[in-house]
C-alpha positions in Angstrom: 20.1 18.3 31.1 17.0 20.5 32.3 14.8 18.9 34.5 11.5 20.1 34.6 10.0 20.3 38.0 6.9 19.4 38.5 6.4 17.6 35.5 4.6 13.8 35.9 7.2 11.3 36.1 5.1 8.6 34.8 1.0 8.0 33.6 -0.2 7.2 37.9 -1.0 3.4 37.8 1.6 2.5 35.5 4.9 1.7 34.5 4.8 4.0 31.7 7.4 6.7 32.6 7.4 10.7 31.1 10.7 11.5 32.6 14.1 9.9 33.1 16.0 10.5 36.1 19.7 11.5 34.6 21.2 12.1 31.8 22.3 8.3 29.6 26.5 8.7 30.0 26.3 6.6 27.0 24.6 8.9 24.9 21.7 10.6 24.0 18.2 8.4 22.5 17.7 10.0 19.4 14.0 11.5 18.9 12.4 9.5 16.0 9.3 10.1 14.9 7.2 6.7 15.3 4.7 5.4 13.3 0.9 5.4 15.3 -1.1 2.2 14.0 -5.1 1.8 14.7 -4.1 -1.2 16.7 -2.2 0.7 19.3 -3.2 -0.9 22.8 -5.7 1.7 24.8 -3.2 2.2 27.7 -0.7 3.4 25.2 -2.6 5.8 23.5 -4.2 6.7 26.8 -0.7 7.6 27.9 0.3 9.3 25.2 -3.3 11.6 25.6 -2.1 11.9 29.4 1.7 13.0 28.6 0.3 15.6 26.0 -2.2 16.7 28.3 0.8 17.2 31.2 2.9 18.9 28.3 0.0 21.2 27.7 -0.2 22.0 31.3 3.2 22.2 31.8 4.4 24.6 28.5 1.1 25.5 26.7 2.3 26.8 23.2 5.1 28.3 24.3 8.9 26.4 23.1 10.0 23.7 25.6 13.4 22.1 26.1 13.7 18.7 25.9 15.7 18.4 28.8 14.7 15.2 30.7 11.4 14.4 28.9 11.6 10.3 27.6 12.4 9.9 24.2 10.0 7.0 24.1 6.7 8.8 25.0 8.2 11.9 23.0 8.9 9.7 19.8 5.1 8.7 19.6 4.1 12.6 19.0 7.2 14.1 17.3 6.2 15.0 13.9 2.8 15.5 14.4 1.4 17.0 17.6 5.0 18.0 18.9 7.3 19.7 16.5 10.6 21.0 16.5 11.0 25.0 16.7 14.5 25.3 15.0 14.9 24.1 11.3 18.8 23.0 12.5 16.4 20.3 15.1 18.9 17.9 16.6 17.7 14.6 17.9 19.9 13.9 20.5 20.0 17.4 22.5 18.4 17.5 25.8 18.5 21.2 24.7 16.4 20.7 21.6 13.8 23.0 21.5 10.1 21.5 20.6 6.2 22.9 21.1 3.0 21.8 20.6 1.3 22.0 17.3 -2.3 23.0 19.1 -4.4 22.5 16.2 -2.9 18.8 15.1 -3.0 18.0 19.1 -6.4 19.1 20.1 -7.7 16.5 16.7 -5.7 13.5 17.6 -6.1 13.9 21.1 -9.1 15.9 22.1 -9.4 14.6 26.0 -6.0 16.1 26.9 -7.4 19.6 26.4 -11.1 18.8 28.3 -12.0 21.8 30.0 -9.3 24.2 28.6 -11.9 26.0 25.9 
């Protein structure tokens, strides 16, 4: 499992984590893509803005590996602002390959790219 330095582990303040710290010797999470209702609490969506903003800084639009990025927070953008590069996608590969979809990312979350015109 890649681990990608200097990465946030979690949103600061919180318990919401962005990383995990090894590998599950039970098995992969599967990515899913969840559902994002209107009534979704601010912190989470606040979190999600902050762990696209760090995936932004961290990758830009270039492919990242999964590698030890939390299913969770990755599950609540996988589909829309995070998409998988390869059509043969697996959902539990640390090595699956995603990126950002920039112009469905900068609409649903518009503070995580402040400053970056």
């Amino acid at each position: 499992m890649l681990k990608h330095r200097g990465f946030p582990g979690r949103l600061p303040g919180t318990d919401l984590q962005f990383t995990i710290r090894r590998a599950n010797p039970k098995g992969i999470t599967r990515l899913i893509s969840r559902e994002r209702f209107r009534d979704r609490a601010a912190l989470d969506r606040r979190a999600d803005a902050a762990f696209l903003a760090a995936l932004w800084q961290h990758f830009g639009e270039d492919p990242f590996e999964r590698g030890n990025l939390d299913a969770g927070r990755l599950s609540w953008l996988l589909g829309r602002e995070v998409v998988a590069v390869e059509p043969d996608f697996d959902p539990e590969s640390y090595e699956a390959l995603l990126r950002i979809d920039v112009a469905k990312a900068r609409a649903a979350f518009p503070e995580a790219f402040d400053g970056d015109e």
